[in-house]
C-alpha positions in Angstrom: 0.0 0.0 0.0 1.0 3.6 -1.4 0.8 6.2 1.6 0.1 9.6 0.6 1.9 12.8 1.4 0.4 14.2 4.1 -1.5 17.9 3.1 0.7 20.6 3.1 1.5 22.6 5.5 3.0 25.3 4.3 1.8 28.8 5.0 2.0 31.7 2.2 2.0 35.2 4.0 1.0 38.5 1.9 1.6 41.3 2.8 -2.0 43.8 3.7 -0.8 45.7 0.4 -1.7 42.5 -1.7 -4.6 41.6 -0.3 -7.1 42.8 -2.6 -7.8 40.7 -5.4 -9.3 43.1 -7.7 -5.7 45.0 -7.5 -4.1 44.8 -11.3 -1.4 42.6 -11.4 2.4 43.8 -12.0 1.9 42.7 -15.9 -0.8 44.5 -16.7 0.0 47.3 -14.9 3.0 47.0 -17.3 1.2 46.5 -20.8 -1.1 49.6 -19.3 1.6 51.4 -19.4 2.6 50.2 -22.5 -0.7 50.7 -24.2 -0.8 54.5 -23.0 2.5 55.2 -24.4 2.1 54.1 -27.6 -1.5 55.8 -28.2 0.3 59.3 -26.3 3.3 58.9 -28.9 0.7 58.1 -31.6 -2.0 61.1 -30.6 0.7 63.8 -29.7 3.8 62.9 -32.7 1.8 60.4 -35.2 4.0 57.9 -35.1 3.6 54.4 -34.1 7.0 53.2 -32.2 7.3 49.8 -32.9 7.8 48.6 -29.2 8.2 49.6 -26.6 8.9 47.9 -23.2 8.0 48.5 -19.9 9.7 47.4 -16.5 8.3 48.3 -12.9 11.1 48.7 -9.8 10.1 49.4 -6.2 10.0 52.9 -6.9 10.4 53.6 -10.3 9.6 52.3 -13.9 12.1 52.4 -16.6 10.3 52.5 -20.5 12.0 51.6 -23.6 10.3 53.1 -26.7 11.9 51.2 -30.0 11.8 53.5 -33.1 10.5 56.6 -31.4 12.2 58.9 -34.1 9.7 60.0 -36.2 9.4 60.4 -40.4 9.9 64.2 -39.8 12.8 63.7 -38.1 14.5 61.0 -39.6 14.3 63.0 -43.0 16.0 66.0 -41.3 19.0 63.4 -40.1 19.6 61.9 -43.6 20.0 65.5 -44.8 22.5 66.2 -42.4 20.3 68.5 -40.1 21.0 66.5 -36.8 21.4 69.9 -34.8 17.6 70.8 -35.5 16.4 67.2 -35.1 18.6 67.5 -31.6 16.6 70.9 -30.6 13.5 69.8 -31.8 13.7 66.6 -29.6 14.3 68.2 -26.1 11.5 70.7 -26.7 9.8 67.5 -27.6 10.9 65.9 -24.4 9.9 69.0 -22.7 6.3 69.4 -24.2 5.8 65.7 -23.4 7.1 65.0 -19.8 4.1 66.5 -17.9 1.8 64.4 -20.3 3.8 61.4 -19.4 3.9 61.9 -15.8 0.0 62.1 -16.0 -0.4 59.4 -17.5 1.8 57.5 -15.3 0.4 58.7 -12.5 -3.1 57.6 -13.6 -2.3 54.2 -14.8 0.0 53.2 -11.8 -1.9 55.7 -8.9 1.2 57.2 -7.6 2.9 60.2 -7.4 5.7 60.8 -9.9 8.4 62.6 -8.1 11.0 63.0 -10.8 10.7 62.3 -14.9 13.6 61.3 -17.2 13.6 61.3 -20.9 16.1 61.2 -23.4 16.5 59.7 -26.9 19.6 58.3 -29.0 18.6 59.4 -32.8 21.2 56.7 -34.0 19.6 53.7 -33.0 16.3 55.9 -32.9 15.3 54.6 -28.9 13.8 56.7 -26.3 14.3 55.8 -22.5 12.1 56.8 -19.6 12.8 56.7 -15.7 9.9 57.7 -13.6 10.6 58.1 -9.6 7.6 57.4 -7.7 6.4 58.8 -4.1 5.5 55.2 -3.3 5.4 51.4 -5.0 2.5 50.6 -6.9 -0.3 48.5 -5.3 -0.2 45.2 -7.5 -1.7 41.9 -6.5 1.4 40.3 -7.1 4.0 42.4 -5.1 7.4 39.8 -5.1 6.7 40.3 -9.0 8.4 43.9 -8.8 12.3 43.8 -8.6 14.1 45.1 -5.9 10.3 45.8 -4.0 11.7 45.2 -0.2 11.3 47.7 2.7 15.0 48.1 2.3 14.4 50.1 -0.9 12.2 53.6 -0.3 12.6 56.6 -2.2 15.7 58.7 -1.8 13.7 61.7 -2.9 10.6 63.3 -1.3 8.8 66.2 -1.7 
């Protein structure tokens, strides 16, 4: 006679901040994000990047936008105007940084503290670093690198 493993025993503790099933999880916080920065690169420059990649941190989110240069742009490049394209993309970066701390703010309900942006017209990328006041409330917090008590923001308000 086969005996069987005796039930489990094993306890799983989460923390009060998971509790609450009807909290997103970490992934589609992530493709939220993702979505809204595609449609706010698409509604404000009219150009589709062709991915771009989002990846929450205890306090922060770093974006990757693939092709982010746009057809305007890229044309002024190839005919050797790569100081105007370089102008025209901080006042882009300028114009844009409130919208995408909104929208940030909105999809992930925190406060941004601090908004990067920058992009490489060579290999036509964007990067984003958002700070944020707090971590994100997901359902699945151990998803989020680095998301330990040990890690609070630096900066405050």
């Amino acid at each position: 006679m086969v005996k069987s493993a005796p039930p489990s025993t094993e306890v799983t503790y989460q923390s009060s901040r998971s509790a609450d099933p009807h909290l997103p999880t970490c992934g589609e916080l992530e493709r939220a994000v993702t979505q809204g920065i595609q449609s706010l690169w698409f509604r404000h420059l009219a150009h589709r990047p062709q991915r771009v990649t989002c990846q929450l941190f205890s306090n922060s989110v770093a974006i990757v936008i693939e092709d982010s240069v746009t057809l305007a742009e890229q044309f002024l490049i190839t005919s050797d105007k790569t100081t105007t394209v370089q102008m025209a993309r901080q006042a882009i970066h300028k114009t844009l940084q409130p919208q995408l701390s909104a929208l940030l703010e909105k999809l992930l309900n925190t406060e941004v503290l601090v908004l990067f942006c920058d992009t490489t017209l060579t290999e036509k990328c964007t990067g984003v670093v958002a700070i944020f006041t707090q971590t994100p409330l997901v359902r699945n917090p151990k998803a989020i690198p680095k998301s330990t008590a040990k890690h609070k923001p630096m900066l405050s308000k």
